[in-house]
C-alpha positions as a Markdown table, in Angstrom:
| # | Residue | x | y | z |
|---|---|---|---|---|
| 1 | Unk | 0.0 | 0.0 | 0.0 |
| 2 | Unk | 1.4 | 3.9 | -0.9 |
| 3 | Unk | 3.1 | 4.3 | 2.5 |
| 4 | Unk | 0.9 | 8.6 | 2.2 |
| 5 | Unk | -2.6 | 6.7 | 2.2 |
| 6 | Unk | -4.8 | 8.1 | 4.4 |
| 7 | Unk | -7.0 | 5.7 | 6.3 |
| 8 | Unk | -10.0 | 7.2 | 6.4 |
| 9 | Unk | -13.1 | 4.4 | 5.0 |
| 10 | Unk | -14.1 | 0.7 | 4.7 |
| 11 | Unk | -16.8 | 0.2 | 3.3 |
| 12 | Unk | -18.9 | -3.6 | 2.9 |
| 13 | Unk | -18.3 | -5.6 | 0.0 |
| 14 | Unk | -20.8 | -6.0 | -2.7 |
| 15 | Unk | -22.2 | -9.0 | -2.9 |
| 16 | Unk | -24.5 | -10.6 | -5.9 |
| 17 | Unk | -25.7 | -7.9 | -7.9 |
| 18 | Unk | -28.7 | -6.4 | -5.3 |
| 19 | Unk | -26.5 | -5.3 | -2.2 |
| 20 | Unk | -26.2 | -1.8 | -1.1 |
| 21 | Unk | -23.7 | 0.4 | 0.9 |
| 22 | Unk | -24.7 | 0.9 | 4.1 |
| 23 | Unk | -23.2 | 4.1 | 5.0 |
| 24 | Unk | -23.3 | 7.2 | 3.1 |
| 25 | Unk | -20.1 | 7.7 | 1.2 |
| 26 | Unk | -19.5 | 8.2 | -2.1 |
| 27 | Unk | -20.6 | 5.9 | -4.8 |
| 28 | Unk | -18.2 | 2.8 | -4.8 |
| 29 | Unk | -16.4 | 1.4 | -7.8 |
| 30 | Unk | -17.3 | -1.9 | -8.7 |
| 31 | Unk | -15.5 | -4.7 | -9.7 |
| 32 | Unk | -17.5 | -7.9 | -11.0 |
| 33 | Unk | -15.8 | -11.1 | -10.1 |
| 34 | Unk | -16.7 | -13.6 | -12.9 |
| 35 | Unk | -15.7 | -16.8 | -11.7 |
| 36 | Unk | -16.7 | -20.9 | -10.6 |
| 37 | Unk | -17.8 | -20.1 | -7.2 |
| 38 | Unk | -19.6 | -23.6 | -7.2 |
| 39 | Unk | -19.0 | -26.8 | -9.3 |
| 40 | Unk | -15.9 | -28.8 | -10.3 |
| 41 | Unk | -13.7 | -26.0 | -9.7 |
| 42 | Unk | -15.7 | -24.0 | -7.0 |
| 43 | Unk | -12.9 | -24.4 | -4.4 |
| 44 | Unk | -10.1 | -22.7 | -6.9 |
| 45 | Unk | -13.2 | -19.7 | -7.6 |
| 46 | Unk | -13.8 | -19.3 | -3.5 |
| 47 | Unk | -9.9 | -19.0 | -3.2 |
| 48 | Unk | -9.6 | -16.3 | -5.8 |
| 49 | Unk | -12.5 | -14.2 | -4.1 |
| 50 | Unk | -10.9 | -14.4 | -0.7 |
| 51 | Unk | -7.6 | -13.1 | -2.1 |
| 52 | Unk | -9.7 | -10.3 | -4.2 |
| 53 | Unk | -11.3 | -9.5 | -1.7 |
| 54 | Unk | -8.2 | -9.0 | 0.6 |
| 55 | Unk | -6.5 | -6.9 | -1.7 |
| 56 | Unk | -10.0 | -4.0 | -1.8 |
| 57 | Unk | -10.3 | -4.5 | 1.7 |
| 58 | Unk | -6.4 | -3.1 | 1.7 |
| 59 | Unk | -6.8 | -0.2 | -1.0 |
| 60 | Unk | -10.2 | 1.1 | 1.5 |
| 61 | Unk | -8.4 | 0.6 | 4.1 |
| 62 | Unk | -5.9 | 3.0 | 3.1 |
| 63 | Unk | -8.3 | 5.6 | 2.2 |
| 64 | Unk | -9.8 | 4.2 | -1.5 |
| 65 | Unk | -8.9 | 5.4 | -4.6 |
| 66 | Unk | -8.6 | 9.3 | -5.0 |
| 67 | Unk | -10.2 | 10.9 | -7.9 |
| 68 | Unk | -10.9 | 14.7 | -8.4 |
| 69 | Unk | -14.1 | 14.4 | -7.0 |
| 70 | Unk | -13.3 | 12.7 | -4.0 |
| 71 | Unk | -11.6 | 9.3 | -3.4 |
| 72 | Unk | -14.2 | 6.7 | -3.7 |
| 73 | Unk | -13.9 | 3.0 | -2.3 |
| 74 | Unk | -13.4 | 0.0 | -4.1 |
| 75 | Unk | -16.3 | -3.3 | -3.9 |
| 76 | Unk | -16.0 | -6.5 | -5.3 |
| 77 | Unk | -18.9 | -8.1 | -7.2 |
| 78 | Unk | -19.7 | -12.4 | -7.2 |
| 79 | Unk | -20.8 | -13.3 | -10.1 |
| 80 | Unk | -20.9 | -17.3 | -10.2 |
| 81 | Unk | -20.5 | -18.5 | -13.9 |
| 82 | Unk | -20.6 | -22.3 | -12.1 |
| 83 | Unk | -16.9 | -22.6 | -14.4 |
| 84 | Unk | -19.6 | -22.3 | -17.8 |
| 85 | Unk | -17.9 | -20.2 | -20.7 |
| 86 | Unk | -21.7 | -19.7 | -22.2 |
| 87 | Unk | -22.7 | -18.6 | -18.7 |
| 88 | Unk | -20.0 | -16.2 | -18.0 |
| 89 | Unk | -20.9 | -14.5 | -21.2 |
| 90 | Unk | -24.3 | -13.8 | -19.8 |
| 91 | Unk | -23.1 | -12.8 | -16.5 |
| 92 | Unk | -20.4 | -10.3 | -17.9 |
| 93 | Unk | -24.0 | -9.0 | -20.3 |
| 94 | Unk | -25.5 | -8.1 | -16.9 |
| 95 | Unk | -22.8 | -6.6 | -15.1 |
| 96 | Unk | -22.0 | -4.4 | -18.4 |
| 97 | Unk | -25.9 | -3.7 | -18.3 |
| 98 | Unk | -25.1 | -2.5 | -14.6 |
| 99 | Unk | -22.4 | 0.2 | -15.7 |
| 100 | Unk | -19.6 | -2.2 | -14.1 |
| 101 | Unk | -16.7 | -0.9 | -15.5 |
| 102 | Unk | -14.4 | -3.4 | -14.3 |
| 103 | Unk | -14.6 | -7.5 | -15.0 |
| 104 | Unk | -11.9 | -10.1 | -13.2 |
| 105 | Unk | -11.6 | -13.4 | -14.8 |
| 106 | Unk | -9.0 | -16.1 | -14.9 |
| 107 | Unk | -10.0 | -19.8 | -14.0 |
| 108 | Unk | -10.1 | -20.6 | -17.4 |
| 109 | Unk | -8.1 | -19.6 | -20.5 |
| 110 | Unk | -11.0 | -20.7 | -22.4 |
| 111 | Unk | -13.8 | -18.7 | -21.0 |
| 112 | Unk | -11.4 | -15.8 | -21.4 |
| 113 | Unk | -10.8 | -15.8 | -24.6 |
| 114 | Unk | -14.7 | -15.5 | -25.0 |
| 115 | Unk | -14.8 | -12.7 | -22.8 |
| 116 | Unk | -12.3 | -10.6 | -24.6 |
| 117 | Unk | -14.2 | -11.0 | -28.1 |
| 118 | Unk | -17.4 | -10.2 | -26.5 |
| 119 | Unk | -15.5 | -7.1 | -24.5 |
| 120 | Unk | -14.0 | -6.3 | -27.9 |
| 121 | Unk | -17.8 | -6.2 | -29.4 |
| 122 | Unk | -19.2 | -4.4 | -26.2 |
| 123 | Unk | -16.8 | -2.0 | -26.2 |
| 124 | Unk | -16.9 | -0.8 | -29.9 |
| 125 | Unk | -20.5 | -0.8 | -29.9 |
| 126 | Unk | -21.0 | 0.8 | -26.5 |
| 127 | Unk | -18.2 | 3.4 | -26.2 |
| 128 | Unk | -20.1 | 5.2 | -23.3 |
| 129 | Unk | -19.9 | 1.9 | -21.2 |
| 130 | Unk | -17.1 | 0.4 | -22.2 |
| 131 | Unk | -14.9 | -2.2 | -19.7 |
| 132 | Unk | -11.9 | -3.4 | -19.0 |
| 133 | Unk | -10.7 | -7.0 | -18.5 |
| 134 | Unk | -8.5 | -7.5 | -15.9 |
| 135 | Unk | -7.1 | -11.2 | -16.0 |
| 136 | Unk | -5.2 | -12.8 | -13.1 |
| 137 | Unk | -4.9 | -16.5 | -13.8 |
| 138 | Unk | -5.6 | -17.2 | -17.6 |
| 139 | Unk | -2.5 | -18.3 | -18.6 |
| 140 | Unk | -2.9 | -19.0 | -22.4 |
| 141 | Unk | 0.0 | -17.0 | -24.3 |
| 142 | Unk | -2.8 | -16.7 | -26.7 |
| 143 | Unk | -4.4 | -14.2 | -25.2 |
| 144 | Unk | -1.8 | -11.1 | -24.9 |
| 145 | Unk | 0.1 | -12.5 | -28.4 |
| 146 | Unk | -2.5 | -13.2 | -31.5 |
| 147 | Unk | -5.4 | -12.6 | -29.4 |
| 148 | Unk | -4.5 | -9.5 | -27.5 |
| 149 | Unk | -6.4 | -6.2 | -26.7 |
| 150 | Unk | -6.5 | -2.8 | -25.6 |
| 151 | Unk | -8.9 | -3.8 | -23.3 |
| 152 | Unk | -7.5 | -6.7 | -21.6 |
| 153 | Unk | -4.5 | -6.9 | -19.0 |
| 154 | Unk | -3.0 | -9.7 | -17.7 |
| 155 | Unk | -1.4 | -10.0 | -14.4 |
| 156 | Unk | -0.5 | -13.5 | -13.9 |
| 157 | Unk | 3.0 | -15.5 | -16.2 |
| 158 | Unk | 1.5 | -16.8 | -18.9 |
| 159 | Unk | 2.0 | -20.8 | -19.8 |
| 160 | Unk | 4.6 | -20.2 | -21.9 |
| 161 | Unk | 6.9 | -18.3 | -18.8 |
| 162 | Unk | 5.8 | -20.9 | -16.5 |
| 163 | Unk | 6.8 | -23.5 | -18.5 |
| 164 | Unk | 10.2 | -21.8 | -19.2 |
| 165 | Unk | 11.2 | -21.8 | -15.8 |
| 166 | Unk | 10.1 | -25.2 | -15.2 |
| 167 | Unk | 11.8 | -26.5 | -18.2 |
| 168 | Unk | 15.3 | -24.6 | -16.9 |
| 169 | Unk | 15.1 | -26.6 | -13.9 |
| 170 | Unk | 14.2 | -29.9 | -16.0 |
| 171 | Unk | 17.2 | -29.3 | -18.1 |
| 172 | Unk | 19.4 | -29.5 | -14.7 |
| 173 | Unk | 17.6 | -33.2 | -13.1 |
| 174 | Unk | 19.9 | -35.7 | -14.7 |
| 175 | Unk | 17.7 | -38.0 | -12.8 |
| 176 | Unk | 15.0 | -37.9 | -15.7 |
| 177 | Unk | 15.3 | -39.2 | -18.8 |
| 178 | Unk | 11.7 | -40.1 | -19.6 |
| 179 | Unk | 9.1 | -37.8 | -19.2 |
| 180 | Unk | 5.0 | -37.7 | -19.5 |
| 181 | Unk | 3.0 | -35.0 | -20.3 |
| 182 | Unk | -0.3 | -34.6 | -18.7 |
| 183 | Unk | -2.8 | -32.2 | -18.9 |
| 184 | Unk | -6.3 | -30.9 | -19.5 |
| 185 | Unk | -8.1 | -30.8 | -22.9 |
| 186 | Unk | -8.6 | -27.1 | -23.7 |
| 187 | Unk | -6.3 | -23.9 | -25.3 |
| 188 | Unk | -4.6 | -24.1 | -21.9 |
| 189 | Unk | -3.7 | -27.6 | -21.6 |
| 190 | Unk | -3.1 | -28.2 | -24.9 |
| 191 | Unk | -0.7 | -25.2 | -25.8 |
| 192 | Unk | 1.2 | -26.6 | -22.7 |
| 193 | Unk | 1.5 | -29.9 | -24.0 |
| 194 | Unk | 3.1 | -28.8 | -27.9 |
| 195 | Unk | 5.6 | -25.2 | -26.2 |
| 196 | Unk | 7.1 | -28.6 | -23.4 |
| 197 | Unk | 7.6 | -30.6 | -26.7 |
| 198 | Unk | 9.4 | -27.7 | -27.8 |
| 199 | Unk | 11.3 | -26.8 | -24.9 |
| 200 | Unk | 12.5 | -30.3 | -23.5 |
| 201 | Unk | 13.3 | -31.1 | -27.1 |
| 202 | Unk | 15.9 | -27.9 | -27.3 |
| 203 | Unk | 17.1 | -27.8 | -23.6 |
| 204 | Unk | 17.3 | -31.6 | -22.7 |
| 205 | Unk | 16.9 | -33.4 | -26.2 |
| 206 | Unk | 17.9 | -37.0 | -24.4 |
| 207 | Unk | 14.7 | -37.2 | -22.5 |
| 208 | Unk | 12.3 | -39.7 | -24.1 |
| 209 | Unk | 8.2 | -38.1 | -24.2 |
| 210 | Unk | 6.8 | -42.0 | -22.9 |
| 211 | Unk | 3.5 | -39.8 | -22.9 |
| 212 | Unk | 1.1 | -37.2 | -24.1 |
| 213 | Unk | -2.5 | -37.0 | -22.9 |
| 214 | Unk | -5.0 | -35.2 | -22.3 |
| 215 | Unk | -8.3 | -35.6 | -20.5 |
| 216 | Unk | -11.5 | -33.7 | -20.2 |
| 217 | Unk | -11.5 | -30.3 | -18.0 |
| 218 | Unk | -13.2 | -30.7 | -14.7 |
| 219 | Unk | -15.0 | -33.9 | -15.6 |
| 220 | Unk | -12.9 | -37.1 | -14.5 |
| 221 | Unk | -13.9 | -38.1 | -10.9 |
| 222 | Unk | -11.1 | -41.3 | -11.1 |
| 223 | Unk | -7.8 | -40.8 | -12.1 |
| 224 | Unk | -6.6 | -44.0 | -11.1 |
| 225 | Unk | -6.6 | -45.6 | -14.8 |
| 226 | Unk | -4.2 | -42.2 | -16.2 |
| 227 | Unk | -1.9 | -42.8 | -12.9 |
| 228 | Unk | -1.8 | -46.5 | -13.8 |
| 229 | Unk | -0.9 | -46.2 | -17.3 |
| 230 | Unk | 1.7 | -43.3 | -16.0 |
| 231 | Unk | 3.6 | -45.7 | -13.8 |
| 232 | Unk | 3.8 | -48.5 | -16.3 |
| 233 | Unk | 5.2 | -45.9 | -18.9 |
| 234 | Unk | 8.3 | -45.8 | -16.5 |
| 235 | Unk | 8.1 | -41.9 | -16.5 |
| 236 | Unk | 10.6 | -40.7 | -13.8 |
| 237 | Unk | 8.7 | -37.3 | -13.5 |
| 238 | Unk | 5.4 | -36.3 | -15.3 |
| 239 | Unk | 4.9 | -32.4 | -16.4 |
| 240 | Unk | 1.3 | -30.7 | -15.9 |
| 241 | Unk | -0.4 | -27.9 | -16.0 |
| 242 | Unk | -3.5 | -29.2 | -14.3 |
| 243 | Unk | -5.2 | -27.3 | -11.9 |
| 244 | Unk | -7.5 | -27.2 | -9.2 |
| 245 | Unk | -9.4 | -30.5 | -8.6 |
| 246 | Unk | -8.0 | -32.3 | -11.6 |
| 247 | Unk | -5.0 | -31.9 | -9.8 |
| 248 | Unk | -5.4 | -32.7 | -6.6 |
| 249 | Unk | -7.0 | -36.3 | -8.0 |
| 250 | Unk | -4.2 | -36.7 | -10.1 |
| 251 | Unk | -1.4 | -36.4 | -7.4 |
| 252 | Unk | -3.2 | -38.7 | -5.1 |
| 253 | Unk | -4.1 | -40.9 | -7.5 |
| 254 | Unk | -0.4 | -41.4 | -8.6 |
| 255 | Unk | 0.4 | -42.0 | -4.6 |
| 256 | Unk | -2.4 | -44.6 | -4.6 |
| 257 | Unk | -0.7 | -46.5 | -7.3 |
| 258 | Unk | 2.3 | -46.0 | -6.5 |
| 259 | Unk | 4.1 | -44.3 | -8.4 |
| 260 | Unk | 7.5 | -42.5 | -8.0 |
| 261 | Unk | 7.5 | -39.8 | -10.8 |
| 262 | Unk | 8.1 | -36.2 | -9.3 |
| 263 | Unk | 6.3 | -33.7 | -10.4 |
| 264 | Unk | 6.7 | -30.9 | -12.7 |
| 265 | Unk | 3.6 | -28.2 | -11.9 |
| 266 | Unk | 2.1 | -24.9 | -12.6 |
| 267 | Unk | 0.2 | -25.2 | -9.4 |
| 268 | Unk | 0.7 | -28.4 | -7.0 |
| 269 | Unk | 1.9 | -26.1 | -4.2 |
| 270 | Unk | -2.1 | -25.0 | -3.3 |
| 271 | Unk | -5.8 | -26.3 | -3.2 |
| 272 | Unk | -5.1 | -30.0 | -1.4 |
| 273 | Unk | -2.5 | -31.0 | -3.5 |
| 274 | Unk | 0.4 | -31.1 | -0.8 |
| 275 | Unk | -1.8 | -33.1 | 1.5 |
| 276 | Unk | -2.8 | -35.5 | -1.5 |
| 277 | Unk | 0.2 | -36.7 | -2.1 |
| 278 | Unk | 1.8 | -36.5 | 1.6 |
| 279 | Unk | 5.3 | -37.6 | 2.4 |
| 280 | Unk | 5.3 | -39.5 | -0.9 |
| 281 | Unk | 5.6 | -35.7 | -2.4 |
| 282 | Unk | 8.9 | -34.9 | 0.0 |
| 283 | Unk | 11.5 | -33.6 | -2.6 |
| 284 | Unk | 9.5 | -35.0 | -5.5 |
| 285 | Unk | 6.7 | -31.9 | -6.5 |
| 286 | Unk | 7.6 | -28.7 | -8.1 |
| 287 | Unk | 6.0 | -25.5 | -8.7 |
| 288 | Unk | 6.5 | -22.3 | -10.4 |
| 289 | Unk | 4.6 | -18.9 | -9.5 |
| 290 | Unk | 5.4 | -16.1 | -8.5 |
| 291 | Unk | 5.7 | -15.8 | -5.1 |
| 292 | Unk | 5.6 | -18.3 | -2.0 |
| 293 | Unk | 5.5 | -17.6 | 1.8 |
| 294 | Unk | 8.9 | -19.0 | 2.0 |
| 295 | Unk | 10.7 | -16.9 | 0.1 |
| 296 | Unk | 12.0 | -15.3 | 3.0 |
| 297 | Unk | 12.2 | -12.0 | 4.0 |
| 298 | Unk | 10.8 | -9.3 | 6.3 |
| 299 | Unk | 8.1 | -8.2 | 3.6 |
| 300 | Unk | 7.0 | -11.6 | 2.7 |
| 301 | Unk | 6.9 | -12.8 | 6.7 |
| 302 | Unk | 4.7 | -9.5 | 7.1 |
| 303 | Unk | 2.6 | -10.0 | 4.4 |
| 304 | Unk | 1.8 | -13.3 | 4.6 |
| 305 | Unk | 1.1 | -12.8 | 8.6 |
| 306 | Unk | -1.5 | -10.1 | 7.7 |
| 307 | Unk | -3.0 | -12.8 | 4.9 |
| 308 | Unk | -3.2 | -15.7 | 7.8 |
| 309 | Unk | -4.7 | -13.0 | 10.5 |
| 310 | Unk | -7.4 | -12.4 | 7.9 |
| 311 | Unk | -8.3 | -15.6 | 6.8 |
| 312 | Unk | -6.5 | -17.9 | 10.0 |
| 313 | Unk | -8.7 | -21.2 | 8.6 |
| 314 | Unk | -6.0 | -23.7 | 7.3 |
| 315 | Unk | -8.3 | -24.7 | 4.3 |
| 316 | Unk | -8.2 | -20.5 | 3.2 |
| 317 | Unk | -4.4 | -20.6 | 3.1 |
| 318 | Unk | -4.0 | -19.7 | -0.6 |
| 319 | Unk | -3.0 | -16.4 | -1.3 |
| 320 | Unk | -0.7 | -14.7 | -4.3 |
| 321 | Unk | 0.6 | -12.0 | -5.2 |
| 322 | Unk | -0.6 | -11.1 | -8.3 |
| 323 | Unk | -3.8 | -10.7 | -7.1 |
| 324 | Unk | -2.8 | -8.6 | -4.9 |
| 325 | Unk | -0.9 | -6.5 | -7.7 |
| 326 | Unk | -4.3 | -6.3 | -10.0 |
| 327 | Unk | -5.9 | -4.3 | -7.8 |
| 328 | Unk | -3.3 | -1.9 | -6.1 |
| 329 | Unk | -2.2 | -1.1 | -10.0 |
| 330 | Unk | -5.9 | -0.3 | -11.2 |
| 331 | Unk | -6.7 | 1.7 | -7.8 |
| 332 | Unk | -3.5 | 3.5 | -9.4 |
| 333 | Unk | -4.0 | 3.9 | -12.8 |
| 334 | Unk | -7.8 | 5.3 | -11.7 |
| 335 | Unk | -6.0 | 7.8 | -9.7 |
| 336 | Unk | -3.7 | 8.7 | -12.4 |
| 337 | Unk | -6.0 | 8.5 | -15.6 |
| 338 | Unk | -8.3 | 10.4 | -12.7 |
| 339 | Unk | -11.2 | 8.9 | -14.1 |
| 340 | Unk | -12.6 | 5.6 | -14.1 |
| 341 | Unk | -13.5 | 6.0 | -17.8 |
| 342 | Unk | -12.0 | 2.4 | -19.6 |
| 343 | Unk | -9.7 | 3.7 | -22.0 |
| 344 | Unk | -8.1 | 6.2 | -19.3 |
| 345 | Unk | -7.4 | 3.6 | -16.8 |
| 346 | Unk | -6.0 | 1.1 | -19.6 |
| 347 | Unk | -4.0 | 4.5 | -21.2 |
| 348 | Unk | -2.3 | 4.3 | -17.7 |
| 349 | Unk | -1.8 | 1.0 | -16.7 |
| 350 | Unk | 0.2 | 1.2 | -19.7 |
| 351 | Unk | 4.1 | 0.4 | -18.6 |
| 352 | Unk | 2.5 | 1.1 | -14.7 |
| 353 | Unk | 4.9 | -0.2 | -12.1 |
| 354 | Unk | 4.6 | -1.1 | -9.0 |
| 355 | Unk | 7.0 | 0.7 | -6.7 |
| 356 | Unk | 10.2 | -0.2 | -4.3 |
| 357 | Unk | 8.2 | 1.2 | -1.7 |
| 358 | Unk | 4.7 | -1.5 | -2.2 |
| 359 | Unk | 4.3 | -3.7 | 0.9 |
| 360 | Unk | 7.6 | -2.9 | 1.5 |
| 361 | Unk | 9.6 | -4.3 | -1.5 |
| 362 | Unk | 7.9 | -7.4 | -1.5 |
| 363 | Unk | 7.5 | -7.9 | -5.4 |
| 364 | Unk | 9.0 | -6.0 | -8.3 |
| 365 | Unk | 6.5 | -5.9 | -11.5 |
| 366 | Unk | 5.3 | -4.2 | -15.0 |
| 367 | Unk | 2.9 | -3.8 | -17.3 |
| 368 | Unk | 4.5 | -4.0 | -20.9 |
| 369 | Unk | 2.5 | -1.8 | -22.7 |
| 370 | Unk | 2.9 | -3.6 | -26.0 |
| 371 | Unk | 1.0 | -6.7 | -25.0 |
| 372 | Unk | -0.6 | -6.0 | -21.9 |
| 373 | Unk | 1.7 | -8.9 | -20.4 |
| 374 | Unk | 2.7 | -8.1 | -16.7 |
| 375 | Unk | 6.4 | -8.5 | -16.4 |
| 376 | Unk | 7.3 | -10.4 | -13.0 |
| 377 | Unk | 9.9 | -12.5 | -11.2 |
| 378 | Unk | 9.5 | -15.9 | -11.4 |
| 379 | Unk | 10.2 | -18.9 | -8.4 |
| 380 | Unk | 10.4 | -22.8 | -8.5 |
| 381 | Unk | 10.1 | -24.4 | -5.4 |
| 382 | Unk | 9.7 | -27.9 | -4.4 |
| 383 | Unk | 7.8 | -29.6 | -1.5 |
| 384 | Unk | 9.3 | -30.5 | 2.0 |
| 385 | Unk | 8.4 | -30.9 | 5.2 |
| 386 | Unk | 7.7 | -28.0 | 7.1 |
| 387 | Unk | 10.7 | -27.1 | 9.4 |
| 388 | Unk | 13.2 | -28.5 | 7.1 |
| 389 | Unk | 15.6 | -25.8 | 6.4 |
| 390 | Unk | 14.0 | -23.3 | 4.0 |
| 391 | Unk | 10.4 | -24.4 | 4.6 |
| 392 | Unk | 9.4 | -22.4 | 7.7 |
| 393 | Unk | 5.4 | -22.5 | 6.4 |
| 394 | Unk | 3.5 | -25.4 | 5.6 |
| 395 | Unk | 0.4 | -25.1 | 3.1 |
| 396 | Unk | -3.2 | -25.5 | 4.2 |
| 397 | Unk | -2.0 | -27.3 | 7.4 |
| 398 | Unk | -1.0 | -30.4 | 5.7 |
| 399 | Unk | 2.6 | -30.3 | 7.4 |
| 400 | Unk | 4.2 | -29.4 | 3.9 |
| 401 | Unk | 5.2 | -26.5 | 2.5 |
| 402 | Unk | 7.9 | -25.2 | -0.2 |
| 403 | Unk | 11.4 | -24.4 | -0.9 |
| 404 | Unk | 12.7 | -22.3 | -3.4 |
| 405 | Unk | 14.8 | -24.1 | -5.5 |
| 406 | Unk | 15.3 | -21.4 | -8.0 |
| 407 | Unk | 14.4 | -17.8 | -8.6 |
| 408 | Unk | 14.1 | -15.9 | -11.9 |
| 409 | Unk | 14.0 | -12.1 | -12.2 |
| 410 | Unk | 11.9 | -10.3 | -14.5 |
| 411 | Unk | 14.1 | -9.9 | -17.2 |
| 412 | Unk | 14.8 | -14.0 | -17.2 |
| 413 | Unk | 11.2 | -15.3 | -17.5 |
| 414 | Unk | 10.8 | -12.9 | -20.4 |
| 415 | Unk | 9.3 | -14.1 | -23.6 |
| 416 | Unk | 8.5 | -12.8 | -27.2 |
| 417 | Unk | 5.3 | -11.6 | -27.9 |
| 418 | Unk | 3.7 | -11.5 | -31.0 |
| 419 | Unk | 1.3 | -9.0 | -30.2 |
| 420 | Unk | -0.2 | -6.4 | -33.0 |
| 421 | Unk | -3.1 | -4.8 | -30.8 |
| 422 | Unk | -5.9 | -2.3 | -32.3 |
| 423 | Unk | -5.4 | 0.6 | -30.2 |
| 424 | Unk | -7.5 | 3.0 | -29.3 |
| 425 | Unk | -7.1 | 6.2 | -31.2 |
């Protein structure tokens, strides 16, 4: 938070679409959370909220966002598309319909790829309502290279940076030489499976691919046949970018049978995964994001003690960075386009940085202007026992956390872009 931010309001969130403020202040700015808040993947929509909601808790907290007329608080919006791309479409209709100026997205590279091109159309046709998309977790590379757009912004390392980093620490585990690819059966998982092809091919071209699958998103209930036919492969680690649920049954479906693999993830550091695999997952899963609580660090000890005072439930403990990030840099770029107006705030989250002085120097990122492509350090860590050295927090009370096995700055986890965006004249 700007260390000269008055604390002077905190208002209730907006929940649904029919709450109201209770006190009089001035007229909030809304943010519609367009998300799985129930089905397959309700638990990875509920974890996003509670770090959304964190982060405009924060910015009120610290006196709202300041605008010539006044500064003017910040509330979040639930909007449950139940993880439905045809549903989300109709629930970003009706929070465009209520002047919501700002839409959050990202469980899903699929369903956001259907919300820019309707954005795209909403905004040309309706330039007195237009929107932004702000995007923390859709990870396609799709969507900020051949399918960027003015009007969305991505805060979260895109697949292809993820996988980078991953791959860097593949090329250096001379204990693999046979590798399966896993993943899920959309634009995500599938541009996953071909860039790893690509990468382990150029960086390690003496590991055998024994497997390439992929399996329907959010509706396999048993993994145990895909674990089976993992272990008989021989595979000494598997890659995936599975997430959510159709992770967590994966990794305890490859303990139940067995198998010794480790783990290369985008995200088996969160949402039950540690606990799924247990002790079996000691030294053996890897993760890439970009941030962990054991990072170390006076920042990161404060910040994640202020995260675990507001949500202290072990089954809350996911919280990220980025998130964070989206919202302090649009409560920014509001104050500096000093109007909520969509092309002003996009017109100044434009190269926007966040500064040394942000919770302290905790994190260190920027928008590249030319793709709308946050540019962010990167960290792979890898599961241990909490109190091993390094590991000081454990995740979700399963008695395992993470160590950092390697960090990239900005600069390393940068990729090309391919971007040739229709900007706003």
């Amino acid at each position: 938070m700007h260390a000269n931010r008055r604390v002077f309001l905190s208002l209730p969130l907006v929940l649904g679409t029919a709450a109201a403020i209770s006190q009089p202040a001035a007229e909030p700015i809304r943010l519609a959370l367009i998300e799985g808040l129930s089905g397959p993947f309700a638990n990875a929509g509920e974890a996003v909220f509670r770090n959304l909601l964190w982060a405009v808790e924060r910015v009120n907290a610290g006196g709202g966002v300041r605008l010539p007329g006044g500064a003017r608080p910040l509330a979040l919006m639930r909007f449950d598309s139940k993880g439905a791309t045809e549903e989300a479409l109709s629930l970003l209709k009706s929070a465009l319909d209520q002047r919501v100026g700002f839409v959050l997205q990202g469980n899903s590279s699929a369903t956001a790829a259907a919300l820019v091109d309707a954005l795209e159309k909403h905004n040309s046709r309706e330039p007195l309502r237009r929107a932004l998309f702000l995007n923390y977790s859709a990870v396609d590379p799709a969507l900020t290279n051949e399918r960027c757009s003015f009007w969305h912004f991505r805060f979260d390392a895109h697949a292809d940076m993820r996988l980078a980093a991953l791959t860097d620490v593949l090329r250096d585990d001379l204990t693999v030489n046979r590798l399966y690819l896993f993943g899920q059966d959309y634009s995500f998982g599938q541009q996953v499976a071909r860039q790893a092809r690509a990468m382990v091919a150029s960086k390690r071209p003496d590991i055998s691919i024994v497997g390439d699958e992929l399996h329907p998103l959010g509706r396999v209930k048993d993994f145990l046949p895909y674990a089976a036919k993992i272990k008989a492969s021989g595979a000494q680690a598997v890659l995936t970018g599975n997430w959510g649920n159709d992770l967590t049954l994966l990794v305890r479906a490859l303990r139940e049978v067995g198998s010794n693999a480790r783990l290369y993830t985008f995200y088996g550091n969160a949402l039950g995964a540690p606990a799924a695999i247990g002790d079996a997952g000691v030294g053996r899963v890897l993760a890439v994001a970009e941030w962990h609580p054991n990072v170390g660090g006076a920042a990161s000890e404060r910040f994640y003690a202020d995260f675990k005072q507001r949500f202290p439930e072990p089954k809350d403990d996911y919280v990220h960075v980025r998130m964070q990030a989206l919202v302090e840099m649009l409560a920014r770029a509001i104050e500096r386009g000093g109007s909520t107006e969509a092309a002003a705030v996009a017109r100044a989250l434009e190269g926007a940085a966040l500064d040394k002085a942000w919770l302290g120097g905790l994190h260190s990122a920027q928008m590249r202007a030319a793709d709308h492509q946050l540019q962010q350090p990167l960290v792979v860590s890898v599961m241990e026992r909490v109190g091993s050295p390094g590991v000081k927090h454990d995740v979700e009370g399963s008695g395992f956390g993470f160590r950092t096995l390697r960090r990239f700055d900005a600069a390393a986890a940068l990729q090309p872009m391919a971007c040739q965006m229709n900007r706003l004249d």
